[in-house]
SEGU-935291 format. One record per residue (C-alpha): residue number from 0; residue in three letters; x, y, z. Coordinates in steps of 0.1 Angstrom, whole numbers, plus 2048, in hexadecimal, padded with zeros to 3 digits. Example, Ala and Ser with C-alpha at 12.3 -4.5 7.8 and 13.67 -1.06 7.14 Angstrom:
# residues 2
  nr rest  xx  yy  zz
   0  ala 87B 7D3 84E
   1  ser 889 7F5 847
# end
This chain:
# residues 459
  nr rest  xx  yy  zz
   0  unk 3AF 3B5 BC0
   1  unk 3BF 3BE BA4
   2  unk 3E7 3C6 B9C
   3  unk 3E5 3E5 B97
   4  unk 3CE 3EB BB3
   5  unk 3ED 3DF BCD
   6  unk 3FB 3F4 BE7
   7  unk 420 3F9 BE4
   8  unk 434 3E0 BED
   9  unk 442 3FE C0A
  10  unk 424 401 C17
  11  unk 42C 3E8 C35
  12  unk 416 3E5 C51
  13  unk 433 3EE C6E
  14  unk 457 3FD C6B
  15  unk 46A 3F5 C8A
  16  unk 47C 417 C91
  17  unk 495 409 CA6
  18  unk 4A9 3FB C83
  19  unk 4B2 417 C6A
  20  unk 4B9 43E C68
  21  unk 49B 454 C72
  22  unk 498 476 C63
  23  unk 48E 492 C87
  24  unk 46F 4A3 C75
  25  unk 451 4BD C80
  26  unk 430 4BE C73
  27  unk 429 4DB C62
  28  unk 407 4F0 C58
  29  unk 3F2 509 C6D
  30  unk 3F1 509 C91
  31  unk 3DC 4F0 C9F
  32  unk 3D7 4D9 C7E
  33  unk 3D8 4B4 C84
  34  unk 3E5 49A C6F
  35  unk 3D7 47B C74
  36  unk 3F1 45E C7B
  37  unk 3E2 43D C6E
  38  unk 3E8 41C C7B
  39  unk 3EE 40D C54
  40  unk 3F9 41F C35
  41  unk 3DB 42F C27
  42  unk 3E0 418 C04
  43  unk 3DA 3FD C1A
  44  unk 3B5 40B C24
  45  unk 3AE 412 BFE
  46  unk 3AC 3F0 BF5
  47  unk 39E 3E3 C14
  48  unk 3AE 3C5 C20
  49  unk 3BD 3C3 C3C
  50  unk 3AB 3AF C55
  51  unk 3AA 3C5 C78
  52  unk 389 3DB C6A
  53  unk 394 3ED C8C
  54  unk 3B3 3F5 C82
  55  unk 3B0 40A C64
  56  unk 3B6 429 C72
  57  unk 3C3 435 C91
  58  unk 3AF 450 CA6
  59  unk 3D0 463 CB1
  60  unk 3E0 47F C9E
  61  unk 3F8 49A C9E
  62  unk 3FC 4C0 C9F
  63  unk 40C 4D8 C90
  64  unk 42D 4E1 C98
  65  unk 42F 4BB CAE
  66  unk 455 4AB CAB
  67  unk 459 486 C9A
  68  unk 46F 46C C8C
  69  unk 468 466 C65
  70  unk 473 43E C63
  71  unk 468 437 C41
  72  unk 457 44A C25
  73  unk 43C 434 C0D
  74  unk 42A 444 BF3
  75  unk 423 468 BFF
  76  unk 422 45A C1F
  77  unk 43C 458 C3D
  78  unk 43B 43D C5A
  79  unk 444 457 C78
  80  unk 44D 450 C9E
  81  unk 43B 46C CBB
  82  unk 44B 465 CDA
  83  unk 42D 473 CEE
  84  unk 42D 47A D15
  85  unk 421 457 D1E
  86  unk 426 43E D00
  87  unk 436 43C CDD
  88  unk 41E 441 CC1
  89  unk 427 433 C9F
  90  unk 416 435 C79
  91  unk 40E 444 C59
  92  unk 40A 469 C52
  93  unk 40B 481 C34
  94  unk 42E 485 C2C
  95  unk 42C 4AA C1D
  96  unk 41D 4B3 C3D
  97  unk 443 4AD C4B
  98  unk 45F 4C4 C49
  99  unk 484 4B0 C53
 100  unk 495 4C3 C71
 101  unk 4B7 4B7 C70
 102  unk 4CB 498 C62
 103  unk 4C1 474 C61
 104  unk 4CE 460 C7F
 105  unk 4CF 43D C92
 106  unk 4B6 439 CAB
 107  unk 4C1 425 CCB
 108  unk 4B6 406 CCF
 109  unk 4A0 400 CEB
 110  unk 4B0 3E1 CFE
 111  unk 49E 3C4 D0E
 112  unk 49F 3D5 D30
 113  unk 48F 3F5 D23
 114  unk 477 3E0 D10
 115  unk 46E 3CA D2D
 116  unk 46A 3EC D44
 117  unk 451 3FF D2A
 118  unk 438 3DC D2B
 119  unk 436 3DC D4E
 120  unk 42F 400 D4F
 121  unk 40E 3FC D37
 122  unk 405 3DA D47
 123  unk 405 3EC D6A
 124  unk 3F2 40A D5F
 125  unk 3D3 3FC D4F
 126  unk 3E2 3FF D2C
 127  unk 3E7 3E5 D0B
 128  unk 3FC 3E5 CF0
 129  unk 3F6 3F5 CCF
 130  unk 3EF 3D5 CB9
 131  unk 3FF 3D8 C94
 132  unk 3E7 3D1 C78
 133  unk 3E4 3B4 C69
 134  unk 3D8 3AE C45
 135  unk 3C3 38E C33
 136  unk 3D7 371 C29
 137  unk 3D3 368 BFF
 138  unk 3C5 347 BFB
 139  unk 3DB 33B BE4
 140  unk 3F6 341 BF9
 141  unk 3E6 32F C18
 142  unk 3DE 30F C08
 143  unk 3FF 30D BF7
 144  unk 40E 30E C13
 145  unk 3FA 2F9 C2A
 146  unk 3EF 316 C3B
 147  unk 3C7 30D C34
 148  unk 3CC 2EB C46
 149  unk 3BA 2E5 C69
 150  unk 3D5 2E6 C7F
 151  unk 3E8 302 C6E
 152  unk 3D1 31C C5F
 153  unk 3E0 33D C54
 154  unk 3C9 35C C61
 155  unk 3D7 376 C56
 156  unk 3FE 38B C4F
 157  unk 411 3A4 C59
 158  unk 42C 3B5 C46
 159  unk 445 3C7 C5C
 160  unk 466 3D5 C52
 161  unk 484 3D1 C6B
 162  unk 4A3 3E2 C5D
 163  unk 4A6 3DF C38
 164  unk 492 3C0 C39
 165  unk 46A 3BD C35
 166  unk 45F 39D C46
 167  unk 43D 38C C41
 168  unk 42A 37C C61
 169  unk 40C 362 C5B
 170  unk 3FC 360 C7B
 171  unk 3F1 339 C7D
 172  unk 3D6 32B C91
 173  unk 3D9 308 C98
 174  unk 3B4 2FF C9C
 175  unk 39D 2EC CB5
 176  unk 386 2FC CCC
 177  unk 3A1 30B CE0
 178  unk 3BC 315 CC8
 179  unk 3DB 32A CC6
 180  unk 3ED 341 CAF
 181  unk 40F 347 CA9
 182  unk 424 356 C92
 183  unk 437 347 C70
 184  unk 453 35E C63
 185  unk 455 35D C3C
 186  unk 46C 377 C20
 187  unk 45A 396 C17
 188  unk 451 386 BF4
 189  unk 440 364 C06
 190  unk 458 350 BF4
 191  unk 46F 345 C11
 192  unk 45F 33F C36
 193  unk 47B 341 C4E
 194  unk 46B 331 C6E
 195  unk 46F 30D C75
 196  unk 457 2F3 C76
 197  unk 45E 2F7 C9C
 198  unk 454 31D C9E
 199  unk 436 315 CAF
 200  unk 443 2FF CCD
 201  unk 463 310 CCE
 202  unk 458 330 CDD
 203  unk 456 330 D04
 204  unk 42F 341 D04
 205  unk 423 318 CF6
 206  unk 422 30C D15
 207  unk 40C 32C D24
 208  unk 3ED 31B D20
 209  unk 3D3 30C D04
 210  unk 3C8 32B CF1
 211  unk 3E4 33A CF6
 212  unk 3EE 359 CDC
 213  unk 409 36A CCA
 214  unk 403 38D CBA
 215  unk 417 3A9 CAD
 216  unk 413 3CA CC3
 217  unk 428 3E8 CC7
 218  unk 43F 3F0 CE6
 219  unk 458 40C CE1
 220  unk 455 412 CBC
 221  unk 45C 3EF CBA
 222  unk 44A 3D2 CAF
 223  unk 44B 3B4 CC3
 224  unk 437 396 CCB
 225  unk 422 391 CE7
 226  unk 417 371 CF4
 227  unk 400 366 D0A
 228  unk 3E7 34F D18
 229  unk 3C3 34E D26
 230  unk 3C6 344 D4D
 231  unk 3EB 34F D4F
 232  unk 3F9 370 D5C
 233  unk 419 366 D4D
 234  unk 423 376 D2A
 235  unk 441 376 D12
 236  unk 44A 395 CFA
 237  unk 460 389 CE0
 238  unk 475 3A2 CC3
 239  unk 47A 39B C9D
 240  unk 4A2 3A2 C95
 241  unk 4A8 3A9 C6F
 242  unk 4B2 385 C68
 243  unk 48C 37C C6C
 244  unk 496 368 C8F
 245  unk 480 372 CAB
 246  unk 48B 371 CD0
 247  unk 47F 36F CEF
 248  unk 486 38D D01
 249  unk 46E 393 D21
 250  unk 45B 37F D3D
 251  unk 43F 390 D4B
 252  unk 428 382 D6B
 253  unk 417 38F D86
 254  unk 428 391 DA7
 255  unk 421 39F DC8
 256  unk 426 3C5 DD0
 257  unk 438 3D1 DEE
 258  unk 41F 3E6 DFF
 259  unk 3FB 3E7 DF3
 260  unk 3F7 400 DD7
 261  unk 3D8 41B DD8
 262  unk 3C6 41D DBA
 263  unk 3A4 431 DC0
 264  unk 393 43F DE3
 265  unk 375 44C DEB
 266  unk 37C 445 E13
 267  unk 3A1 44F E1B
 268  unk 3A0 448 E3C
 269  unk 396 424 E37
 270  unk 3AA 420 E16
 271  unk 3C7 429 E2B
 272  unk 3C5 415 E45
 273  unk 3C2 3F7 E2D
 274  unk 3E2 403 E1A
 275  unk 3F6 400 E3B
 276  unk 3E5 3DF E3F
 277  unk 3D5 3EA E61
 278  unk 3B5 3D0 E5D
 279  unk 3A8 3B5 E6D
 280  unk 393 392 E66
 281  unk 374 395 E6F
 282  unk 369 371 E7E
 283  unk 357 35A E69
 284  unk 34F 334 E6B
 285  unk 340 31A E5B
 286  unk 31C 319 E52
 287  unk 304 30E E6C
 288  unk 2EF 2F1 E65
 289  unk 2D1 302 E65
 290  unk 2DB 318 E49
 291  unk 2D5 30B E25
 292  unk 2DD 31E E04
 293  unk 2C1 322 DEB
 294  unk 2B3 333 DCC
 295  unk 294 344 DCD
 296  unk 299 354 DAB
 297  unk 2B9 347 D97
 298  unk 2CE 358 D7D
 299  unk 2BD 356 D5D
 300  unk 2BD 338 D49
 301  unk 2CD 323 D6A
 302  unk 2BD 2FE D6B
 303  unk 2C3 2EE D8A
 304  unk 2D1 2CA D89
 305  unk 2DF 2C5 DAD
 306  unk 2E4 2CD DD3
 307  unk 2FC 2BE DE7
 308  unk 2F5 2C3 E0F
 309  unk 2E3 2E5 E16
 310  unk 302 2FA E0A
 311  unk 308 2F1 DE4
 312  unk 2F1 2F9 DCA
 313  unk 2FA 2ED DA5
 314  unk 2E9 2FD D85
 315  unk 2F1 2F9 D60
 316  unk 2EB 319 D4A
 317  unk 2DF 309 D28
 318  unk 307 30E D1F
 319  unk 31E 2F6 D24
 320  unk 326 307 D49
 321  unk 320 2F8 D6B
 322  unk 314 314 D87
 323  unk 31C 30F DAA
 324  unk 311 320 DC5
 325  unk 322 318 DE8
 326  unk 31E 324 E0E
 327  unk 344 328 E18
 328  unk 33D 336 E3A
 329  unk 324 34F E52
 330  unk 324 365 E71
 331  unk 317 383 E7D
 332  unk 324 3A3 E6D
 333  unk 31B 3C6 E77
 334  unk 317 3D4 E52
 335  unk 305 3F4 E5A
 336  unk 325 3F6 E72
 337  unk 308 404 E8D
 338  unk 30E 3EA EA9
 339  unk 2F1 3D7 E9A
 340  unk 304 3B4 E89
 341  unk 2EC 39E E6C
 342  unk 2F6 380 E65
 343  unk 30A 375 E46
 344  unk 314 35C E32
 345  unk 332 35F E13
 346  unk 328 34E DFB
 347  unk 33B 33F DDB
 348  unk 32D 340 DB7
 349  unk 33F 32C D9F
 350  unk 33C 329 D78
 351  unk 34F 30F D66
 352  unk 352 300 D47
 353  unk 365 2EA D2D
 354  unk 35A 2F7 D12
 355  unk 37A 308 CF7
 356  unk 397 30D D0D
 357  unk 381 30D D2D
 358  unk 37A 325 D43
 359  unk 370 32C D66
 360  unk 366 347 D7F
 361  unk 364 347 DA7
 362  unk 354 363 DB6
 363  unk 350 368 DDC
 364  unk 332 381 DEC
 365  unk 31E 387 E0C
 366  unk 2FB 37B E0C
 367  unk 2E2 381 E2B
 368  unk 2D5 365 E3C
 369  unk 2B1 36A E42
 370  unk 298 361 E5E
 371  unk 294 343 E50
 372  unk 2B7 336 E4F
 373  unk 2B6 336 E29
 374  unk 2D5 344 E16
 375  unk 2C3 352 DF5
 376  unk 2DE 364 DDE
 377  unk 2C2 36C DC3
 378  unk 2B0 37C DE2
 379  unk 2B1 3A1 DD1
 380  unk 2C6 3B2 DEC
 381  unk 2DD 397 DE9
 382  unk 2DC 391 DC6
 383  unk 2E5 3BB DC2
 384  unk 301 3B9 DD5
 385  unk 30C 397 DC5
 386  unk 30B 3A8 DA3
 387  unk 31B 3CA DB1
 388  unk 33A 3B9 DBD
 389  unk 338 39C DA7
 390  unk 333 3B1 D86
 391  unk 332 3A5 D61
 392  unk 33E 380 D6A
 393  unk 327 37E D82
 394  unk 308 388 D6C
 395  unk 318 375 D54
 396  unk 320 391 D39
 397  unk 344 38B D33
 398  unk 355 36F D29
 399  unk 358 358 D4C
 400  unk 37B 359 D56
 401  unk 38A 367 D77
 402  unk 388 363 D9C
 403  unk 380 37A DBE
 404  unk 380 375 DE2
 405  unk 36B 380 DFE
 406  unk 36C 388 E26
 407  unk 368 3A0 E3E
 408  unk 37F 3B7 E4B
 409  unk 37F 3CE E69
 410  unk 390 3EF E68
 411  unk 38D 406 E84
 412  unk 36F 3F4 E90
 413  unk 358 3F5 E77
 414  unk 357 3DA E60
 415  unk 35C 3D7 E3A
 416  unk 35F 3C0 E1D
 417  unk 37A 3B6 E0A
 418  unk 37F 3A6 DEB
 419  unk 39E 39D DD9
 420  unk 3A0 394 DB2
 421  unk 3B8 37B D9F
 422  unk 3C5 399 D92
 423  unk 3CE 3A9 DB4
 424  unk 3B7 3C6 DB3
 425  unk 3A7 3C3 DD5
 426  unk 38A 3DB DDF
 427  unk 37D 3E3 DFF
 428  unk 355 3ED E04
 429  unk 33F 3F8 E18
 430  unk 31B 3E0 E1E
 431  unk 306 403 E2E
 432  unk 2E3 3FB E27
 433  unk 2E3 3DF E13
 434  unk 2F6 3EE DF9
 435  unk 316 3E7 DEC
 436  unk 32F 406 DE5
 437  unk 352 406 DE1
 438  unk 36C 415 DF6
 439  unk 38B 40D DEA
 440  unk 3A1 3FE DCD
 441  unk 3C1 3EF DD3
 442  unk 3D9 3E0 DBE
 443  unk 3EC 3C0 DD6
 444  unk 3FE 3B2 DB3
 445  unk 417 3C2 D94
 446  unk 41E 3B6 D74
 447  unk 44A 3AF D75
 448  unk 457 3B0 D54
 449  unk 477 3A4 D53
 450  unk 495 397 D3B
 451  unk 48B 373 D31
 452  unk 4A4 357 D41
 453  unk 4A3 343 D1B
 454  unk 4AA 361 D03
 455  unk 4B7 353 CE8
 456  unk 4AA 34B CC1
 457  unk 483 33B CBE
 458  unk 47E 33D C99
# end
């Protein structure tokens, strides 16, 4: 890249519009027109280099006559703030589409409680946070700076701009096959870095998990810090003052609700009796001794290297994973809910391994015991309704990681099946026919985002 071929040294990649004087504006132009709000300054996409390929442009927009905040102007273009219905959307647009509505002014702050309220409104509605861009890291810089060691290798940078100050974050991975990023805090220019050699043990998300990550995302027109780990429901969101120190502002985990909460229905009067928490156990026990599991057609690729008793199977995939399959318990079960009970065994699949930062599923499901005792999940009745409630982990298209649990349930006499995730979405279905369908989703867990106990100064 040459000189000349630079963006401007404005063209940051986030202005937090909580610091600063914002100008009211409205976009202007012929009724209906959009203007397309871009994630990075559009210099930025000319020369091609920052690393999220994803990122380059942003698929929302704006319309005439809509009302923003300008924060900063760079090059004919103007880092604005919508505050839509449902979220704050921040980015680049065409500055001469803009006409100023009234005189600058200080935007108020949003403080930790209001910061800590908005992420556990997008973590209990499905949502994520807008990540902020994040551009190459030069060479020259890296290994000058020891950020091309193993260990400590510099990814990639951010520039944001807090106040009147434009700050500079290398996010550093720290190698291994399960490594970590976090975040190093250096002067605009590259020539100072501000975080300590502790920066990456001093923040409270180190001791989530292995693999654990920081990244920059946006929460209120601010940017802050999110960490997080694989296997923990605990997160931190952290804020960049205009020192350069970054502190810990919110804990987030997932607690119990109160009261069951409804998501979708397609039998009310079964979804409501399980929101007032009106069913019962249906009774199992233990295998019988007769019973034995087996595989008459295993998942693909599944080698078989070991039985223990007639209710354990063990298979290996080619991968470094160990497959399970385990009878937890039978009984009779009237899944056709016609006065006509089969008999049934849950059964437990399990996928582990210790490969990078390890990873592990446990999945419950009804199988059918047939005439001859045998308890075949890859029996293709079985095996549908293993991969219908057991899904992508189950078939072994996503990334093995997460847990369910299964029984039977009894709710106005009929019975049903329930399943409950780590997550705390439990569904209810209905077995009719050998067929799984869903009844009802309910969510039994919330994300609580709240204050962090240690605020105070990490970096």
């Amino acid at each position: 890249m040459q000189a000349g071929d630079a963006p401007p040294a404005c063209a940051v990649d986030y202005v937090a519009s909580d610091h600063g004087r914002v100008i009211p504006s409205k976009v202007t132009g012929i009724p209906g027109a959009r203007l397309t709000l871009y994630r990075i300054h559009p210099d930025n996409l000319k020369i091609g280099y920052l690393q999220n390929a994803d990122a380059k442009a942003d698929a929302a927009y704006l319309l005439t006559g809509d009302k923003v905040q300008q924060v900063e102007t760079c090059d004919g273009y103007a880092f604005v703030r919508f505050d839509g219905p449902h979220r704050v959307s921040t980015g680049w647009v065409e500055s001469d589409r803009l006409a100023p509505q009234g005189e600058p002014y200080q935007l108020t702050p949003p403080n930790t409680e209001a910061l800590c309220q908005a992420a556990a409104e997008i973590m209990n509605h499905g949502g994520s946070f807008p990540a902020i861009p994040q551009r190459s890291l030069d060479k020259v810089f890296a290994s000058k700076n020891g950020y091309s060691d193993y260990g400590q290798r510099g990814q990639a940078m951010t520039r944001l701009k807090v106040g009147d100050r434009v700050f500079a974050s290398i996010d550093v991975n720290d190698g291994g096959s399960c490594s970590s990023t976090y975040q190093d805090i250096w002067s605009a220019d590259l020539s100072q870095k501000l975080s300590p050699k502790t920066r990456q043990y001093d923040d409270p998300a180190y001791n989530l998990s292995e693999g654990r990550d920081e990244t920059w995302v946006e929460i209120l027109g601010k940017p802050v810090l999110l960490g997080n780990g694989p296997g923990s429901d605990v997160f931190y969101i952290s804020t960049l003052d205009d020192g350069g120190n970054i502190h810990t502002a919110c804990k987030g985990s997932l607690q119990p609700l109160t009261s069951k909460r409804l998501v979708s229905s397609s039998d009310n009067k079964v979804c409501a009796a399980i929101t007032r928490g009106e069913e019962k156990q249906a009774a199992m026990g233990e295998p019988t001794g007769d019973s034995w599991i087996t595989l008459s057609s295993p998942l693909k690729g599944l080698k078989r290297i070991g039985k223990s008793g007639n209710d354990v199977f063990v298979y290996e995939d080619g991968n470094p994973s160990t497959i399970t399959y385990k009878a937890l318990n039978s009984g009779s079960i009237d899944l056709n809910n016609d006065g006509k009970p089969v008999r049934i065994a849950l059964v437990a699949y399990e996928n582990s391994s210790g490969a990078g930062c390890g990873s592990g599923v446990h999945l419950e499901a009804p199988v059918l015991i047939d005439k001859d005792d045998h308890i075949d999940p890859s029996e293709p009745v079985n095996d549908a309704i293993f991969k219908r409630i057991g899904g992508p982990l189950y078939e072994q298209e996503a990334f093995p990681t997460g847990s369910m649990r299964a029984g039977f349930v009894i709710v106005a006499g009929k019975h049903y099946l329930e399943t409950t995730w780590n997550s705390g979405e439990q569904q209810i279905w209905s077995l009719s026919d050998n067929k799984a369908m869903k009844l009802c989703s309910l969510q039994t867990l919330h994300y609580v985002v709240i204050p962090n106990d240690d605020v105070g100064t990490v970096n």
